[in-house]
C-alpha positions in Angstrom: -25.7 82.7 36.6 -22.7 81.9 34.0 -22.0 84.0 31.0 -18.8 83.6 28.5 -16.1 86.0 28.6 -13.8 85.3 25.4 -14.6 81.4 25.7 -14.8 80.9 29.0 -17.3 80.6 31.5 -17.2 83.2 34.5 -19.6 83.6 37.4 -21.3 87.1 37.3 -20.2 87.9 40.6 -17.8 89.7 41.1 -14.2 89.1 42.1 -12.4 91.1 44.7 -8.5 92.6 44.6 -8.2 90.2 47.6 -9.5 87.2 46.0 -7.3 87.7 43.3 -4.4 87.7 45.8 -5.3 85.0 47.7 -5.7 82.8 44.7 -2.1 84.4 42.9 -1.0 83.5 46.7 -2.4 79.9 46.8 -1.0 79.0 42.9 2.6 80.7 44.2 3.2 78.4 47.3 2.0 75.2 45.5 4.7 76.0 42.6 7.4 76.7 45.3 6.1 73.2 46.9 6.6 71.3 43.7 10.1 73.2 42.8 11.1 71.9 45.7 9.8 68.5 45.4 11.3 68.3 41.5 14.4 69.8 42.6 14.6 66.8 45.7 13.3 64.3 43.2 16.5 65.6 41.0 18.7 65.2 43.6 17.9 60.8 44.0 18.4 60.5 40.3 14.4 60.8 39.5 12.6 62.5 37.2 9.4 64.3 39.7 6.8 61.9 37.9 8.9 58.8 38.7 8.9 59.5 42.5 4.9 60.6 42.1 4.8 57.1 40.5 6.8 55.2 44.0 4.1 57.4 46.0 1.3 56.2 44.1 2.1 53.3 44.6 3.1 53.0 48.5 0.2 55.2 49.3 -2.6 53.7 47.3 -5.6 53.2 49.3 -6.5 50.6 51.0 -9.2 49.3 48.7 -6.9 49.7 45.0 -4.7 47.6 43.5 -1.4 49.0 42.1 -2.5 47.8 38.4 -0.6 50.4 35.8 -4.5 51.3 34.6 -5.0 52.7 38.8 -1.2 54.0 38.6 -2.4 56.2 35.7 -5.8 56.9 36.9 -3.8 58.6 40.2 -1.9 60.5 38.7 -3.9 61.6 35.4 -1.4 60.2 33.1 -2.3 58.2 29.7 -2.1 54.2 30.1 1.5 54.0 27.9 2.9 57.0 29.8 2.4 54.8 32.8 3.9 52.1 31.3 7.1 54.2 30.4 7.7 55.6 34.0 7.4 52.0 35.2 9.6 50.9 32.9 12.1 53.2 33.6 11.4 52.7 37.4 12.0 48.9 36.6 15.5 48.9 35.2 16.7 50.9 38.2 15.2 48.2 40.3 13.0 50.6 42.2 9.9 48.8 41.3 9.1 45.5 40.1 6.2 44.0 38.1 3.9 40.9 38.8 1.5 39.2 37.1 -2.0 38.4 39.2 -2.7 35.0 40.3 -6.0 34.8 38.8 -6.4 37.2 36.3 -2.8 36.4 34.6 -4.0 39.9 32.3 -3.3 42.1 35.1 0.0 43.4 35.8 1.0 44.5 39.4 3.7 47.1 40.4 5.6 47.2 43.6 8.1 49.2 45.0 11.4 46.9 45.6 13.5 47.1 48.8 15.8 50.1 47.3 12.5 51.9 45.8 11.3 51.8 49.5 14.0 53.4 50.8 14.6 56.1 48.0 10.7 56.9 48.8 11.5 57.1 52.4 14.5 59.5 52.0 12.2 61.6 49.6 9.0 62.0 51.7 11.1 62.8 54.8 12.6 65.5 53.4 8.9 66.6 51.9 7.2 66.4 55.3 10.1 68.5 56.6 8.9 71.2 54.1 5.3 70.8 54.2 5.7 71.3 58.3 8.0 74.4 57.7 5.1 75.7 54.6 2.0 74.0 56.3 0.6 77.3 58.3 1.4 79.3 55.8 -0.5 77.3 53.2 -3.5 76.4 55.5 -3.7 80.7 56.3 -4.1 80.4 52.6 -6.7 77.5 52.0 -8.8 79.1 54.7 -8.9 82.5 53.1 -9.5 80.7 49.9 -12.7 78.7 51.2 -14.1 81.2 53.7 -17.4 82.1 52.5 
């Protein structure tokens, strides 16, 4: 059963001390994650949505097309904000746009050779810290979804 508590919907169950750790945990080592990944981002001259936008767009899945509508869909940004990071992307010559062959409508971003390896360098270094954070952050998840 839900019921509103000032505007918002709760569960009437109740929450434990521990579950409010676990979740102030969880939030905590998520924001130290993506310090780390802005300050890394920082570091290669990029603003942390531009490189989110080169690792869109390298790991898409199979099945997707790197159109600027999917690129925004990914990462839950508006269709023109899209179109600004690519920009950006575009006159440092880390990506590059294409028109489709058959649909001439559809526009097509891919990483250039020096947007390649400026991803590379970047996830490197963020698998590094995932590995060294992964147990920690899994002890975490598994508390979180233990029922």
């Amino acid at each position: 059963m839900l019921r509103y508590t000032f505007g918002v919907k709760t569960r009437s169950e109740t929450l434990s001390m521990e579950d409010y750790r676990v979740l102030s945990e969880f939030r905590h080592q998520i924001r130290r994650f993506l310090s780390f990944s802005t300050q890394e981002a920082r570091e290669y001259g990029l603003e942390p949505r531009q490189h989110q936008l080169l690792l869109v767009v390298k790991g898409l899945p199979v099945d997707r097309e790197p159109t600027i509508g999917e690129l925004a869909e990914r990462m839950q940004i508006r269709h023109n904000t899209a179109v600004e990071l690519v920009d950006r992307l575009e006159e440092r010559r880390l990506v590059m746009r294409r028109r489709g062959k058959t649909d001439r409508r559809k526009v097509y971003v891919d990483l250039t050779d020096e947007g390649e390896a400026v991803l590379a360098e970047l996830s490197l270094h963020h698998l590094r810290e995932l590995k060294l954070i992964g147990p920690e952050l899994v002890r975490t998840l598994d508390a979180l979804t233990d029922e």
